[in-house]
C-alpha positions as CSV (number, residue, x, y, z in Angstrom):
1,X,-68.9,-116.5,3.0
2,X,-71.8,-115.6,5.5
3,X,-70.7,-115.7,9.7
4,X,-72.7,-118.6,9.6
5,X,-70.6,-120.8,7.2
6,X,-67.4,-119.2,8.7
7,X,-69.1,-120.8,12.2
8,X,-70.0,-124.1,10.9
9,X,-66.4,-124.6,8.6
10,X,-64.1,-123.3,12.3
11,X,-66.5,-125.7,14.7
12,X,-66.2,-128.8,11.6
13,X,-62.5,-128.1,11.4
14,X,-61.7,-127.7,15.3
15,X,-63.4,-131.0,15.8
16,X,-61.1,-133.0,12.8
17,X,-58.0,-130.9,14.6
18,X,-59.2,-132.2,18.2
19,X,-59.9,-136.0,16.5
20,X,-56.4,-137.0,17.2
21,X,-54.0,-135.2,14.5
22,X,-50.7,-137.3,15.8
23,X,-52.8,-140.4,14.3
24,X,-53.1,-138.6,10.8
25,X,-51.3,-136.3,9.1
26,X,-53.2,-133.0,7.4
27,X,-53.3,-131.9,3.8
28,X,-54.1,-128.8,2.4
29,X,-54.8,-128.0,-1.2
30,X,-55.8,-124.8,-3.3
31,X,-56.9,-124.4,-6.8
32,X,-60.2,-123.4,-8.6
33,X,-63.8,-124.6,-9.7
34,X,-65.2,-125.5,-13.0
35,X,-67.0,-122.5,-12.2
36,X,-63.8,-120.3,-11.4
37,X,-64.4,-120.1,-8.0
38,X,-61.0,-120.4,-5.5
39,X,-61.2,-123.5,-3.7
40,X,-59.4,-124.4,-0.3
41,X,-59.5,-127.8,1.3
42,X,-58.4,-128.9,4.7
43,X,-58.5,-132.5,5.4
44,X,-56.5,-134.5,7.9
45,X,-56.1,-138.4,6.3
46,X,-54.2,-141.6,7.6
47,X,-53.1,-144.4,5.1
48,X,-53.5,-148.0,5.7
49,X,-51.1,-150.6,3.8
50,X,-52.9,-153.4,2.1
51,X,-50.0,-155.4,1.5
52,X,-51.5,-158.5,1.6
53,X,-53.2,-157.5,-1.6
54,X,-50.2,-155.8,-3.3
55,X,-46.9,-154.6,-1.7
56,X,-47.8,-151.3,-3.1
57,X,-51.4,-150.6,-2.8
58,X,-52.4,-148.8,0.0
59,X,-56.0,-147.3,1.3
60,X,-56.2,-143.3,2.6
61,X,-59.0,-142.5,4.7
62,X,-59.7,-138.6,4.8
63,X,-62.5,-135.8,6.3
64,X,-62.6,-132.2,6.2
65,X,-63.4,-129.6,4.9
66,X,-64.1,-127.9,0.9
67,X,-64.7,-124.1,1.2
68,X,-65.6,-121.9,-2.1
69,X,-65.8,-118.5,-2.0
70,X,-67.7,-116.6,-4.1
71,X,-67.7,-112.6,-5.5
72,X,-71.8,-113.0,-6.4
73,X,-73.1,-114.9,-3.2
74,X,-71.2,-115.8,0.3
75,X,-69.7,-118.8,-0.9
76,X,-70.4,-122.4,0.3
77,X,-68.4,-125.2,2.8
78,X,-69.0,-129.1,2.6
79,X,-67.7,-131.6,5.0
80,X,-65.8,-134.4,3.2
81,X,-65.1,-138.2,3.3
82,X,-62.9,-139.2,1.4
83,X,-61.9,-142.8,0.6
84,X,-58.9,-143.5,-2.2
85,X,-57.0,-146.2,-3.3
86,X,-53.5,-145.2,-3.8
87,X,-51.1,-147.1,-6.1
88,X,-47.2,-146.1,-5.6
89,X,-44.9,-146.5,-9.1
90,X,-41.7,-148.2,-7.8
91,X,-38.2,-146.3,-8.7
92,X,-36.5,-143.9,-6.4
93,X,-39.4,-141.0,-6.7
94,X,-42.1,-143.0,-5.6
95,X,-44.6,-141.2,-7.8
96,X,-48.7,-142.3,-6.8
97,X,-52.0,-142.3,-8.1
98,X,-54.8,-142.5,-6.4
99,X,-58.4,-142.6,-7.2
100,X,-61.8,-142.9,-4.8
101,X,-65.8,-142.3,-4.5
102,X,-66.6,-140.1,-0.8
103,X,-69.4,-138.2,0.1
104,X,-69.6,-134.1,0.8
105,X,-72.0,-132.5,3.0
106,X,-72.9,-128.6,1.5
107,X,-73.9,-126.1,3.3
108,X,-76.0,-124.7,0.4
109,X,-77.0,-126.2,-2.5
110,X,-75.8,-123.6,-4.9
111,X,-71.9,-123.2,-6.2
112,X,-72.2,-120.2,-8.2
113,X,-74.8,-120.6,-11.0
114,X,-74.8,-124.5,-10.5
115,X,-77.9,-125.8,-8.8
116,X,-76.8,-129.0,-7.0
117,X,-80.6,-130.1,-6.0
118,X,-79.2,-131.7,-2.6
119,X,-76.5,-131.0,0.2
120,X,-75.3,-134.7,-0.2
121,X,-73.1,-135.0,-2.9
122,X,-70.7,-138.4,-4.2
123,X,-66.9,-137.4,-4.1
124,X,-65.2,-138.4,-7.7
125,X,-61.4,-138.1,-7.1
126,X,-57.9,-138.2,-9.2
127,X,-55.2,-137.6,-7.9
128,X,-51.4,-138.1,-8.6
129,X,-48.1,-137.3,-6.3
130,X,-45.3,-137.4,-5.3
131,X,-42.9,-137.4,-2.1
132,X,-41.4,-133.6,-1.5
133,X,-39.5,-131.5,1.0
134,X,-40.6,-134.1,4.0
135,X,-44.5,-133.9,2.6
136,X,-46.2,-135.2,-0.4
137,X,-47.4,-132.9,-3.2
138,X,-49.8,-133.6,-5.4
139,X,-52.7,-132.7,-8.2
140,X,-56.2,-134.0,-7.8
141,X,-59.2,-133.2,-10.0
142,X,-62.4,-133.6,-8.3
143,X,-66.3,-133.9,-9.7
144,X,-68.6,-133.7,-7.7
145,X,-72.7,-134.5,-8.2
146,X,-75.8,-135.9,-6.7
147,X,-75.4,-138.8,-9.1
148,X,-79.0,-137.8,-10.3
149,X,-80.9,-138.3,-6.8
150,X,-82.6,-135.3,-7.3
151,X,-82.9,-132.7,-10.5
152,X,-81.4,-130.8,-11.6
153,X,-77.8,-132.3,-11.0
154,X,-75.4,-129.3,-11.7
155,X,-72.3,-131.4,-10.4
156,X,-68.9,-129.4,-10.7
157,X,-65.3,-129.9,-10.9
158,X,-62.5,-128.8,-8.2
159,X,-58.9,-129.1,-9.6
160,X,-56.6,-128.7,-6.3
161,X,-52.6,-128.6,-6.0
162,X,-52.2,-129.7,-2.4
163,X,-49.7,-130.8,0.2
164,X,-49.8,-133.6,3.1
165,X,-48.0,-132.7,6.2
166,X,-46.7,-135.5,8.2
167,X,-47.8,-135.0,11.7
């Protein structure tokens, strides 16, 4: 990754840190492209209960960061939002799924061979969990693409293992 991206993902993340971490809790997931590239996101989220529409349906708010690195180029860094609806199983493990549309903000339009046309990309998430050591763990698989804005759309796929710490 160039010193410029390394500038622009520490400022982006020192100001989601400074935003008022005891109102959210931070998650942080690793895994790996579509295009092999390792994959690291920090995001700091808050979930809101919407029990008025079902006991256990609940809406996560999220923003941070996504940063790739790459052995052929200096890598890439988007800023995220991240919406999701999350759905909790009922029994004793409280197992959830969760699923949302957000935006990402790229620092380059590239990711490895893929041409992504735009920085602005849509957010596709999956994601399921479950409650562990104090946390949550969980496994989300992430696409993400201009949605054809611009050509050529070379979206690609993150699939993360992350964990929420509660703050």
């Amino acid at each position: 990754m160039s010193l410029e991206s390394h500038r622009a993902a520490c400022a982006a993340l020192t100001l989601l840190l400074a935003a008022g971490p005891a109102m959210a809790d931070l998650q942080v997931a690793a895994g790996a492209t579509s295009e092999s590239t390792v994959a690291l996101k920090v995001e700091v989220d808050r979930r809101f209960p919407l029990e008025s529409l079902h006991p256990r349906l609940d809406l996560r708010l999220a923003t941070g960061l996504l940063l790739l690195s790459s052995e052929e180029q200096d890598g890439n860094a988007a800023l995220l939002f991240s919406p999701a609806l999350r759905w909790t199983f009922a029994g004793e493990r409280e197992l959830f799924l969760e699923g949302g549309i957000g935006a990402a903000l790229f620092l380059k339009t590239r990711v490895e061979a893929r041409n992504l046309s735009t920085a602005f990309q849509f957010e596709d998430r999956l994601a399921v969990g479950m409650p562990w050591a104090g946390g949550e763990l969980s496994l989300a698989l992430t696409h993400y693409s201009n949605a054809g804005i611009k050509r050529p759309n070379d979206g690609f796929e993150t699939l993360t293992l992350g964990y929420r710490f509660a703050l």
